[in-house]
C-alpha positions in Angstrom: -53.1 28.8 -79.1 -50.8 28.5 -75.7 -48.9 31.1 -77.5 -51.0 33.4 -78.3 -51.5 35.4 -81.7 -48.5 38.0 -81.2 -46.1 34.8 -81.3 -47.9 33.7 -84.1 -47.6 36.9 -86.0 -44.0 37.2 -85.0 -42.9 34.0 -86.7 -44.7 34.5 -90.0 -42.7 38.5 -90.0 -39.7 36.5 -89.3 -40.5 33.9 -92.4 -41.4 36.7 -95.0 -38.4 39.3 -93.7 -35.8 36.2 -94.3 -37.0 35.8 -98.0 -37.2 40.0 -98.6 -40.7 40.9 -97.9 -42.8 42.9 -95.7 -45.7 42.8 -93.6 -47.8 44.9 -94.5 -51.1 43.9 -92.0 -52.0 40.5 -89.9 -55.8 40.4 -88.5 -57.2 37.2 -87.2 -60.6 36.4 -88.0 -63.3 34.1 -87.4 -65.5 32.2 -89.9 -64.2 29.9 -93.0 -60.4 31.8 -92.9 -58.3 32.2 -89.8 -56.4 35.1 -91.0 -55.7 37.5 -93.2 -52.3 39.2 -94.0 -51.2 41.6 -96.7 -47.8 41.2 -97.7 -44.8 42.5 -99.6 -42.8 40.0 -101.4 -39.8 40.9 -103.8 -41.6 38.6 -106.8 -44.5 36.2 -107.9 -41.8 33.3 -107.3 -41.6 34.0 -103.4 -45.1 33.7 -103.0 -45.4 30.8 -105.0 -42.4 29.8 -102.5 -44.0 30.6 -99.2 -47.2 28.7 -100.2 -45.9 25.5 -101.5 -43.8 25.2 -98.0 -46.5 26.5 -96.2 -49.1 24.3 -97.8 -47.0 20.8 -98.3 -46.7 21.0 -94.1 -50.3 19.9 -94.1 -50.7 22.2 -91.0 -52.1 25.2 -92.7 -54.2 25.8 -95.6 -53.4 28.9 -97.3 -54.7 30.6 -100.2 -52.6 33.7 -102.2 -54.3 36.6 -103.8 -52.0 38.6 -106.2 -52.9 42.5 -106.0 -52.3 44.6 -109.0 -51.1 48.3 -108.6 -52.9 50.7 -110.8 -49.3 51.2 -113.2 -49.4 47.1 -113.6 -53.3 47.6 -114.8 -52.3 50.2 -117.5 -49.6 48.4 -118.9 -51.7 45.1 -118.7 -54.8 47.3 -120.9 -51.9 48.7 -123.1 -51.0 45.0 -124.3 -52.8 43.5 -127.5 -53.9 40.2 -126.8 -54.7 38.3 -130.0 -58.1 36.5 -128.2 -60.8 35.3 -130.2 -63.9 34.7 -128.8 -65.5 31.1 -129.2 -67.8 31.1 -131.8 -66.5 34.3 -133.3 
C-alpha cells in the first residue's frame, strides 16, 4: 500500500512480459478478490507457472480462469468424446 497500485501493476507487467505474455487489463476491486487482470500468456504451462510461484509465496492467493476463443470452442464441439452417461 506505501506504494501505491501503479507500482503494483508495474511489477506483475514486468513478471508476465519476462515469461512472454501480455497484460491485457489490471482493475483493483473491493469485496472477496483484490484484483482482477486479464492476461496473455504463450501456453497453459505459464499460467500453471505463474500460479504455483505466485501461490507457494503464501502472500497472495490467486485463482486462474482459462478463457476459450470462439476457434478453440468449435474444435472442442468437433471432437467425439466417447462419454457415457451413469446409468445409461
Amino acid at each position: 500500500m506505501r506504494k501505491g497500485g501503479s507500482q503494483r501493476i508495474a511489477a506483475i507487467k514486468q513478471l508476465i512480459e519476462s515469461l512472454g505474455g501480455r497484460l491485457e487489463a489490471f482493475y483493483f476491486s473491493y469485496g472477496e478478490d483484490d484484483a482482477y487482470l486479464i492476461i496473455d500468456l504463450p501456453d497453459a504451462a505459464t499460467g500453471i507457472a505463474i500460479s504455483l510461484a505466485v501461490n507457494a509465496s503464501g502472500a497472495v492467493r490467486i485463482s486462474t480462469i482459462p478463457l476459450i476463443t470462439p476457434a478453440e470452442m468449435d474444435a472442442a464441439c468437433k471432437q467425439a468424446v466417447p462419454y457415457r452417461a451413469p446409468g445409461a
